[in-house]
C-alpha positions in Angstrom: 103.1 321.9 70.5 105.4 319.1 69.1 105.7 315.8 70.4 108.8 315.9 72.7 112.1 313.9 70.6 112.2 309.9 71.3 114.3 309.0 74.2 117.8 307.3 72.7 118.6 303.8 73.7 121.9 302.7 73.6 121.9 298.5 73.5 124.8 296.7 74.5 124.5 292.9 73.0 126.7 289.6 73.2 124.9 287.5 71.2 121.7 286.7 68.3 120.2 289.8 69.4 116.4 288.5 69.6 115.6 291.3 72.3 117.4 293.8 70.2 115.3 293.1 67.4 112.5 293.2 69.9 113.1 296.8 70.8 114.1 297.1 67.1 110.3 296.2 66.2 108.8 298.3 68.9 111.1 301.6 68.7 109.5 301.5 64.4 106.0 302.9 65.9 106.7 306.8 67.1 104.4 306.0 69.8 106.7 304.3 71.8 108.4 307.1 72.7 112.3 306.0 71.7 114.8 304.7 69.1 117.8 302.7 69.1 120.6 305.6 68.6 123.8 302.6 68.5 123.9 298.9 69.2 127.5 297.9 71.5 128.9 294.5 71.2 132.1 292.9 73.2 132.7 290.8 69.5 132.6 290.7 66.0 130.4 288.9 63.5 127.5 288.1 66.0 123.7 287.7 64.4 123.1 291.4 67.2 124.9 293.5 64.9 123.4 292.4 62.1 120.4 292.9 63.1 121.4 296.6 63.9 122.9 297.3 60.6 119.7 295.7 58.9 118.3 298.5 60.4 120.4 301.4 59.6 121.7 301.8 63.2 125.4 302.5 64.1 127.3 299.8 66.1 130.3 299.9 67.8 132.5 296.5 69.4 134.2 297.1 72.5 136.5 293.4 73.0 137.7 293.1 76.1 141.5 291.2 74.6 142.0 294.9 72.7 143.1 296.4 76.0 145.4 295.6 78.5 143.0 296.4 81.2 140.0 295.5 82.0 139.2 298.8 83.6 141.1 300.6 80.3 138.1 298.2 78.3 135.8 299.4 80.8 136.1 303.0 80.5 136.5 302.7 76.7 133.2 301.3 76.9 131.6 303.8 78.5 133.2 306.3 76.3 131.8 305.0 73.4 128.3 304.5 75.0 128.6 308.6 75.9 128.9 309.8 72.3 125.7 308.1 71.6 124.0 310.1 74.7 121.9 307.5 75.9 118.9 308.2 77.8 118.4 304.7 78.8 121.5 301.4 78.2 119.7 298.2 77.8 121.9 295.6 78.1 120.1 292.6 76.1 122.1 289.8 76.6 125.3 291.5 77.3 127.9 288.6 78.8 130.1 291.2 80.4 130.4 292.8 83.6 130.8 296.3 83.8 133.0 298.1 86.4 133.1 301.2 87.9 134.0 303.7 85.1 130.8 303.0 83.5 128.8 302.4 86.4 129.9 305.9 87.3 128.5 307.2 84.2 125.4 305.0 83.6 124.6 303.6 86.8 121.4 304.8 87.5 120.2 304.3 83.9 121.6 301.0 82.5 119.3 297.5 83.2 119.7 294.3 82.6 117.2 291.3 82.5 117.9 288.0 84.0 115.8 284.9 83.4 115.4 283.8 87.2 113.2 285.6 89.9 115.7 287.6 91.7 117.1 287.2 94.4 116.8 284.0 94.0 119.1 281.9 91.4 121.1 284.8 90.4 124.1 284.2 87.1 124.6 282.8 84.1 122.7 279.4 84.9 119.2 280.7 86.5 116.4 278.3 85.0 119.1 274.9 85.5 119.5 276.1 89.3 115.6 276.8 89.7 114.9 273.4 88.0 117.7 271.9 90.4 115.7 273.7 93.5 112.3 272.3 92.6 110.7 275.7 92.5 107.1 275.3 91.2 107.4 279.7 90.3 110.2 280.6 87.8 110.8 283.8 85.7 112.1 286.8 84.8 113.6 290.3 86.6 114.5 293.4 84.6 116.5 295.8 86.8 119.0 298.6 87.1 122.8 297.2 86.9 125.2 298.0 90.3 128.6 296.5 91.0 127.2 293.0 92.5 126.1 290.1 89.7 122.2 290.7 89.8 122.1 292.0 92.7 120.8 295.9 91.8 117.1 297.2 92.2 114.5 295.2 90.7 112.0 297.5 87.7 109.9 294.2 87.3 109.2 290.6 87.3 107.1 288.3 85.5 106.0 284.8 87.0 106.8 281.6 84.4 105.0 278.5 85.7 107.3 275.8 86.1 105.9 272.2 84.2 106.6 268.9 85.6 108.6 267.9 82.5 109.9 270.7 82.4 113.9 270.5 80.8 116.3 273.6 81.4 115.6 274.0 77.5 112.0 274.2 77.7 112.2 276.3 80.9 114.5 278.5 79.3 112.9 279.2 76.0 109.2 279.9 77.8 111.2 282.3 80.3 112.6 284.4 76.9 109.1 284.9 75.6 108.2 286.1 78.8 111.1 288.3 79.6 111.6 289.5 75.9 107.2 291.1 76.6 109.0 292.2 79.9 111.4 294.4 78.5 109.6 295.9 75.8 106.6 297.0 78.2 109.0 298.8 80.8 111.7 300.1 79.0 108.7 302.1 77.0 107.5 302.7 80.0 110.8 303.9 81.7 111.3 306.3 79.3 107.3 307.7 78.0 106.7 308.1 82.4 110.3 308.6 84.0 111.3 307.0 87.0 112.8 306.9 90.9 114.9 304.8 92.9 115.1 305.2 96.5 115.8 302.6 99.5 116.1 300.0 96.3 112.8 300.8 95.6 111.8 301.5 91.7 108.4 303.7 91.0 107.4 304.7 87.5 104.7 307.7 87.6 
């Protein structure tokens, strides 16, 4: 009996790519169960894909300012994600929203992970608004993307103490180690042991 053909992860970047790379690093042992089949970017010349070409993996850049439409970019997106038949999207820090087109076609397999405990202290500014709050508990949530801003159900969470001199720097970069571990561990997991959702719940055999 051969071992069954590593799940394909399409990742969708904005940025340096440090989870990428993670995923890179962790998709090199065949025991992980998948590869990275194409690395997605909304702009050129970012550190993400070059980290993905260093690697011999196809990328793609879908700017938003090349269409008239944000739907048109949307569904371009999402056409270009397809080719790659993805088993699993990661978005690793993606900037951009999605809309429906893709959500329609990825929906229930495309996750995103934010650096704040969810629901609490959801977009772009999570450890500054829990430093703000005076929560003693910050962290990280991976989840599956819907069509609010981190609002769809929750695959995990990992608990960063907060530090009384604490800075939204330091928060941030002690949340990144922790949510970068995060999202290694489950999306191996996700894809080696499968996955439900149902009433918002998500169980992994």
């Amino acid at each position: 009996m051969t071992d069954p053909a590593p799940a394909r992860l399409v990742v969708l970047v904005s940025g340096s790519g440090s989870n990428l790379q993670a995923l890179l690093d962790a998709t090199a042992d065949p025991a992980y169960g998948a590869q990275v089949v194409a690395v997605g970017a909304d702009r050129d010349g970012i550190a993400g894909l070059d980290r993905a070409k260093a690697a011999g993996v196809p990328t793609f850049v879908d700017s938003v300012k090349a269409y008239e439409t944000r739907d048109d970019w949307d569904a371009a997106l999402a056409s270009h994600v397809a080719e790659h038949k993805p088993d699993l999207v990661v978005s690793a820090g993606f900037l951009k929203l999605v809309g429906p087109a893709f959500l329609a076609a990825f929906g229930d397999r495309y996750i995103n992970t934010h650096n704040a405990l969810l629901p609490a202290f959801p977009g772009i500014h999570g450890p500054r608004d829990a430093l703000a709050y005076g929560v003693k508990i910050a962290g990280a949530t991976l989840f599956f993307v819907d069509a609010g801003v981190d609002t769809g159900p929750i695959i995990a969470q990992v608990a960063v103490p907060v530090l009384d001199d604490d800075t939204e720097e330091t928060l941030t970069e002690r949340i990144k180690v922790a949510e970068r571990a995060q999202l290694v561990d489950y999306v191996g997991r996700l894809v080696r042991e499968g996955w439900t959702i149902q009433d918002r719940k998500v169980r992994i055999p």
